[in-house]
C-alpha positions in Angstrom: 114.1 35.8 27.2 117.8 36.3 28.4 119.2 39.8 28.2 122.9 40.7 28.9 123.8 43.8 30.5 127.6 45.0 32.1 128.6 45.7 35.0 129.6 49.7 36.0 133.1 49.6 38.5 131.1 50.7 41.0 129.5 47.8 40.7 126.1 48.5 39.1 123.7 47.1 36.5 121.0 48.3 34.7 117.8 46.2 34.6 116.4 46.7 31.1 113.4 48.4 30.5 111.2 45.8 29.3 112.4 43.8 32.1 111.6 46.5 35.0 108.3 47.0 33.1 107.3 43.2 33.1 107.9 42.7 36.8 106.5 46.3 38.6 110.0 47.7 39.2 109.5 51.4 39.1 112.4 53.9 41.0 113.1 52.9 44.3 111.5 49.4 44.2 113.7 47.5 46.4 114.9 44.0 44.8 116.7 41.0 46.7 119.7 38.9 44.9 118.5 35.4 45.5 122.0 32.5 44.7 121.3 30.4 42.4 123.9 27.2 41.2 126.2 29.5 39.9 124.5 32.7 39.5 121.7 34.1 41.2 118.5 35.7 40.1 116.8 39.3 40.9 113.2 40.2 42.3 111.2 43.0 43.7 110.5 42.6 47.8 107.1 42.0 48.1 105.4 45.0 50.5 104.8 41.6 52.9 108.5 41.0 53.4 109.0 44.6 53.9 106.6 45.0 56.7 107.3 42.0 58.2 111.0 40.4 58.1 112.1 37.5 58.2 113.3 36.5 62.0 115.4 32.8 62.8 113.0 30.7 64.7 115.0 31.4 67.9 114.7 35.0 67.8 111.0 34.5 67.4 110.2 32.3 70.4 112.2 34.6 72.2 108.7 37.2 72.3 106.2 34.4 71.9 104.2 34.3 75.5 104.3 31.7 77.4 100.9 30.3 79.4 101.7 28.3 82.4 98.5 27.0 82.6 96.1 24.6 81.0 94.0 26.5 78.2 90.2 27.4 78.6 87.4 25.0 78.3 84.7 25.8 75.8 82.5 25.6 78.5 84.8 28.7 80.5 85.1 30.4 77.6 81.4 30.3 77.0 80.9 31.3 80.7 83.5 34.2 80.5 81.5 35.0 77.5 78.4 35.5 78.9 79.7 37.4 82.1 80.8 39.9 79.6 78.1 40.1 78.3 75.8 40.7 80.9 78.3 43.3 82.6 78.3 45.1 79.4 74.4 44.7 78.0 72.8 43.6 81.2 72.3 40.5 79.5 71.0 37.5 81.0 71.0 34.7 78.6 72.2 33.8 75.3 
């Protein structure tokens, strides 16, 4: 279904009704313009992408922790495991 709609000087449009209705825009949705070949097309932020932006890989590995060691063996794991275990519940086996 293509709808037409103008464009206020202050450079506004008014999503139609049936439109707004269709996709879950209600007052103070927030909607991203998304380029297209020559145009571009409209829709709602998801409550995912608001919570959690999008960051350039670079800026992400920036805070991602480095280990400088070799990773645990299931066998430490397990052992770490059931040390915990046994501090917390007295535990002495599985």
């Amino acid at each position: 279904m293509n709808v037409r709609a103008k464009v206020s000087s202050k450079g506004q449009v008014v999503i139609p009704k049936q439109i707004r209705e269709g996709l879950g825009i209600t007052d103070g949705t927030e909607v991203e313009f998304v380029p297209q070949g020559r145009g571009f097309f409209v829709q709602p932020v998801e409550d995912f992408d608001l919570r959690y932006p999008k960051v350039p890989a670079g800026e992400f590995l920036k805070h991602v922790v480095r280990i400088k060691r070799p990773f645990p063996t299931d066998e430490e794991i397990d052992r770490a495991m059931l040390a915990e275990a046994a501090r917390r519940f007295n535990a002495t086996r599985r």
